[in-house]
C-alpha positions as CSV (number, residue, x, y, z in Angstrom):
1,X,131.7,95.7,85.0
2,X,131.1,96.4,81.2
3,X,128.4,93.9,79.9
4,X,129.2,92.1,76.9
5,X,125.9,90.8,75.5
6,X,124.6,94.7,75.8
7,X,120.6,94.4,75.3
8,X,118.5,97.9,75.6
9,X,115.2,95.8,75.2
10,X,113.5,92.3,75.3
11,X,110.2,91.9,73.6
12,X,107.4,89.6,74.8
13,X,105.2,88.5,72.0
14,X,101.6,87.7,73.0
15,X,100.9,84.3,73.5
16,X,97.4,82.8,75.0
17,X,96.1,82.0,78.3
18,X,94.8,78.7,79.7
19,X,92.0,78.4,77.9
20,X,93.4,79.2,74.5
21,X,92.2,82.9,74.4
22,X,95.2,85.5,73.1
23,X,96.9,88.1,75.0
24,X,95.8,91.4,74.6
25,X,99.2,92.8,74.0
26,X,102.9,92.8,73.6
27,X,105.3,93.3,76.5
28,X,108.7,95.3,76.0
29,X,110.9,95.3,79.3
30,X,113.8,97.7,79.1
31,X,117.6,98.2,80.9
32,X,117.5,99.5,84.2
33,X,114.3,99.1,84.8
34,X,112.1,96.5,87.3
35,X,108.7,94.7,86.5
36,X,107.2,93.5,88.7
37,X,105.0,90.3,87.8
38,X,101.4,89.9,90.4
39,X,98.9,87.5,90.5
40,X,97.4,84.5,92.8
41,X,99.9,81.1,93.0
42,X,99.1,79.5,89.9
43,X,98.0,82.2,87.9
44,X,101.2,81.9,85.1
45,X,103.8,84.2,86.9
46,X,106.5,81.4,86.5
47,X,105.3,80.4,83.0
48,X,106.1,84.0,82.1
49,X,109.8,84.3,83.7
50,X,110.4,80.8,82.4
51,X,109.6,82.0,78.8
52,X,112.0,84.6,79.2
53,X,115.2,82.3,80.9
54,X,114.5,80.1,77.9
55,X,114.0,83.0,75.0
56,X,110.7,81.1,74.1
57,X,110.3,80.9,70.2
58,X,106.4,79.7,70.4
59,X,107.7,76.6,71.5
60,X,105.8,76.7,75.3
61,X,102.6,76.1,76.2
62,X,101.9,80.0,76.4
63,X,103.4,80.2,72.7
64,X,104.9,83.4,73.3
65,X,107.8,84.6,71.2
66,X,110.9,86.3,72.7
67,X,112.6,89.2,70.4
68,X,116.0,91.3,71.5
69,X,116.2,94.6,70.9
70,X,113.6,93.3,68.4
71,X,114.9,90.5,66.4
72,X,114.8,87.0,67.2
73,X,117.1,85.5,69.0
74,X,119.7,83.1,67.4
75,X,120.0,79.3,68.2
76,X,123.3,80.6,69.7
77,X,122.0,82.3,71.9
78,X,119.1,80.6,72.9
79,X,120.8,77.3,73.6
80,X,124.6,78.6,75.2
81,X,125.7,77.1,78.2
82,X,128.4,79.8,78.4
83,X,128.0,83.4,79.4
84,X,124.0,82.7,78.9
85,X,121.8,86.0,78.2
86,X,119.2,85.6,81.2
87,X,120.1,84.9,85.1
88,X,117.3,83.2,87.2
89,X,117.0,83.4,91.0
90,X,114.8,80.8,92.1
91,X,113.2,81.2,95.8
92,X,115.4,78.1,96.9
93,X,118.9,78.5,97.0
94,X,121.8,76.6,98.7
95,X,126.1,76.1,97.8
96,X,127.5,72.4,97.3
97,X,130.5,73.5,97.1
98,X,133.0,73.3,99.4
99,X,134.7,76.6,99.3
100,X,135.1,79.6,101.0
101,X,133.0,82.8,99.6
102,X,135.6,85.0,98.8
103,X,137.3,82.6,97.2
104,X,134.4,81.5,94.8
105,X,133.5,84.9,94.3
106,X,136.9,85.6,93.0
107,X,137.1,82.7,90.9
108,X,133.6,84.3,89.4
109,X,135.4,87.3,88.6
110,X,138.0,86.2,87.4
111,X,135.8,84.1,84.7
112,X,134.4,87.2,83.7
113,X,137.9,88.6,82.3
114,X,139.3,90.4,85.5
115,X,142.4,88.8,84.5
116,X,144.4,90.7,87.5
117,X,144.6,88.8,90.5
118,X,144.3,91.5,93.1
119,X,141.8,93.6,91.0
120,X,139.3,89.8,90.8
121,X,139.9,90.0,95.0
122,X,138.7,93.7,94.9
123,X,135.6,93.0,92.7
124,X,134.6,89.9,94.9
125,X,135.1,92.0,98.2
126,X,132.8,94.5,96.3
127,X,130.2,91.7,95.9
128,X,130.4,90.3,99.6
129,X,130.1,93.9,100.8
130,X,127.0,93.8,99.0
131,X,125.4,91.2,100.1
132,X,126.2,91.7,104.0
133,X,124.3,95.0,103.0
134,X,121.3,92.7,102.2
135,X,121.7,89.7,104.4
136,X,120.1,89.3,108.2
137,X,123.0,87.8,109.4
138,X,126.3,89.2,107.9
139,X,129.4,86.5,106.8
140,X,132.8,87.0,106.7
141,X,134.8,86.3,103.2
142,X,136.1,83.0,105.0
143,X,132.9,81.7,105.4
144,X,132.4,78.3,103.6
145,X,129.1,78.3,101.3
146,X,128.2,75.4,102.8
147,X,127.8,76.7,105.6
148,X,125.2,80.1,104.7
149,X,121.9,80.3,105.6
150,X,119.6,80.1,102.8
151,X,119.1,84.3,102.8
152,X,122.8,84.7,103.2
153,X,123.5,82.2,99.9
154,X,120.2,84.6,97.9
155,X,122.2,87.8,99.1
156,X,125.2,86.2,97.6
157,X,123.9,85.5,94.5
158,X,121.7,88.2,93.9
159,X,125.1,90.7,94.7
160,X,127.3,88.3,92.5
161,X,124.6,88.5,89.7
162,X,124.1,92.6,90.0
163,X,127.8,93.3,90.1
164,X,129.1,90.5,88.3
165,X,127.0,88.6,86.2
166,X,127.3,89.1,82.7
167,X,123.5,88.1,81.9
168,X,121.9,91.1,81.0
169,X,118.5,90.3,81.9
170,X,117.9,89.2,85.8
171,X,114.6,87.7,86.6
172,X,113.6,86.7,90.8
173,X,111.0,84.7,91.9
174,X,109.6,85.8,95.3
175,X,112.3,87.5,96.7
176,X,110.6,88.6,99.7
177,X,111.2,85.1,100.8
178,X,114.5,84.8,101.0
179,X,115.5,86.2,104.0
180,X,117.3,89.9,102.5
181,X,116.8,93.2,102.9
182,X,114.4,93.4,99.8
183,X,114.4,97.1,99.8
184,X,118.1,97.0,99.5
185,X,118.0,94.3,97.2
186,X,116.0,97.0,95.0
187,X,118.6,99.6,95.0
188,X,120.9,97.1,94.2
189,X,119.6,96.2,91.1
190,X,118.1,99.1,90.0
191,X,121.8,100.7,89.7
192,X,122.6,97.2,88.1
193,X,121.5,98.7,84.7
194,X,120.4,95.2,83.8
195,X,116.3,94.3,82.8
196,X,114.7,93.1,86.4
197,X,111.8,90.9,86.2
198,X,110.9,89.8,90.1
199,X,107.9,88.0,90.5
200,X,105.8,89.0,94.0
201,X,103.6,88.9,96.5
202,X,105.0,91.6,98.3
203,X,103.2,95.4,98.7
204,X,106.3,97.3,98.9
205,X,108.5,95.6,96.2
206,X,105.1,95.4,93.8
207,X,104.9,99.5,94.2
208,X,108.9,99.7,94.5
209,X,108.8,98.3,90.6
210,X,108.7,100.9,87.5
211,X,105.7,99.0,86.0
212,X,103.9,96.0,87.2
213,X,102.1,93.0,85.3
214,X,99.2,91.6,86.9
215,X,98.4,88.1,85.4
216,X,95.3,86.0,85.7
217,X,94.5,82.7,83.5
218,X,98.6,82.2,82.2
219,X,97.9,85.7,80.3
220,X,99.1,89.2,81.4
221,X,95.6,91.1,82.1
222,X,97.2,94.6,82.9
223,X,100.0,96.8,82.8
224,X,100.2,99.6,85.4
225,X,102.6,102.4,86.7
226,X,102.8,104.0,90.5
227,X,99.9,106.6,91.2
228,X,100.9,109.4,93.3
229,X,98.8,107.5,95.6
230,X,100.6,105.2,95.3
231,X,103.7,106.7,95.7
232,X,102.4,108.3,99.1
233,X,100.9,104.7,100.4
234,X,104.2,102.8,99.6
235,X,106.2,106.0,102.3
236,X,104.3,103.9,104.8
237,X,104.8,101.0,104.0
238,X,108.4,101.5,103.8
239,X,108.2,103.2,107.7
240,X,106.2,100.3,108.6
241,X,108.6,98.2,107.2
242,X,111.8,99.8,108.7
243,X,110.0,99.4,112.1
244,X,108.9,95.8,112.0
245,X,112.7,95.5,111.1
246,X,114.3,96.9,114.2
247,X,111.6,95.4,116.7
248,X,112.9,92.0,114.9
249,X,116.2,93.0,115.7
250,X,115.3,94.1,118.9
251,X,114.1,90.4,119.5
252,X,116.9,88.6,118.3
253,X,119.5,90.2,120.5
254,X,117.7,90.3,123.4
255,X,117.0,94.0,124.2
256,X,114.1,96.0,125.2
257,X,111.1,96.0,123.6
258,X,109.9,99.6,124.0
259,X,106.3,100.9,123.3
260,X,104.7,101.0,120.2
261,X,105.5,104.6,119.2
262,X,109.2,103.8,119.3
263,X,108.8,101.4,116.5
264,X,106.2,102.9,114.6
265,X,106.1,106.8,115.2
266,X,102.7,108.4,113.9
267,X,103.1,110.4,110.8
């Protein structure tokens, strides 16, 4: 659906590390485009996405500066509870409510002006459709939140959010963790034409990302792009990957577990 807070840029102004020393740059992140944010646990990768969810105005301990499209943004829109500019997805994720998906979905849509009753239906469909595509375990519309899995509740979201959400900028912490298909989860978001900011420990997401950030001390230390050897080692992966995933699957429903090379054929 049409966003309504439309933003072609955010601006990171450089702040300091730990130990007081500045950043060495400036960080623009751009619509339909994903970052990836690397580093050790503890090295500042949540300080930085929780700079952004708040639109930091030198007012965290990193004192970086947020700009939109770059100007500052307003106490409005810094501080609204309603229809707020960033979505965060944080590694744990579970409904309280007690309602069925499709109908919580619709109700989402329907928030989001789809004032038609059958077209709110359609868009929530649309966003449970998506997140089956992501989830292990697939979950009918019925299905009460209460009762998904903790991957099935991060598809959900991270669908609802992509397709939905009016939050122009999306940032994920660790979202290899969450029990989705993350390479689907990728494609998803990447056609979301929304910012992505995911921070990761993951190979394949890391060299998935248009740029990654590698931070070290609370600062960003580098900024790099996909090599072409890069681009040939992350093929691999992504065959390894797509192996390991129907040996698991092979596993959990019991059937043969064949040799090696009919998992993992040999380029």
């Amino acid at each position: 659906m049409a966003n309504e807070q439309a933003i072609a840029s955010i601006t990171v102004t450089a702040g300091r590390d730990k130990a007081g020393n500045p950043e060495p740059w400036d960080l623009t992140f751009r619509t339909g485009e994903v970052v990836a944010l690397l580093g050790p646990t503890g090295s500042g990768k949540s300080r930085l996405l929780s700079d952004i969810e708040s639109l930091a105005d030198g007012d965290t301990p990193s004192g970086r500066r947020l700009l939109l499209d770059g100007q500052a943004p307003t106490a409005e829109q810094r501080f609204a509870l309603h229809g707020r500019l960033v979505a965060q997805l944080t590694q744990n994720m579970n409904f309280v409510l007690d309602m069925a998906a499709l109908e919580f979905v619709t109700a989402h849509a329907e928030s989001r002006g789809i004032a038609d009753p059958a077209a709110a239906t359609a868009a929530a469909r649309q966003v449970i459709d998506a997140a089956n595509a992501l989830a292990g375990e697939p979950f009918a519309p019925h299905t009460q939140l209460t009762q998904l899995s903790g991957g099935q509740s991060r598809a959900l979201m991270i669908a609802d959010t992509a397709l939905l959400s009016w939050s122009p900028v999306l940032l994920l912490d660790e979202i290899e963790n969450a029990g989705v298909d993350k390479r689907a989860a990728m494609r998803l978001l990447l056609g979301s034409d929304k910012i992505v900011v995911i921070a990761t420990h993951d190979p394949v997401l890391a060299l998935s990302a248009d740029r990654r950030m590698v931070i070290a001390n609370g600062a960003v230390a580098a900024v790099l792009t996909r090599t072409p050897a890069e681009e040939a080692l992350l093929t691999r992966l992504a065959t390894q990957e797509e192996g390991l995933a129907a040996l698991r699957h092979a596993l959990r429903t019991g059937a043969p577990v064949r040799a090696w090379e009919a998992f993992f054929p040999t380029p």
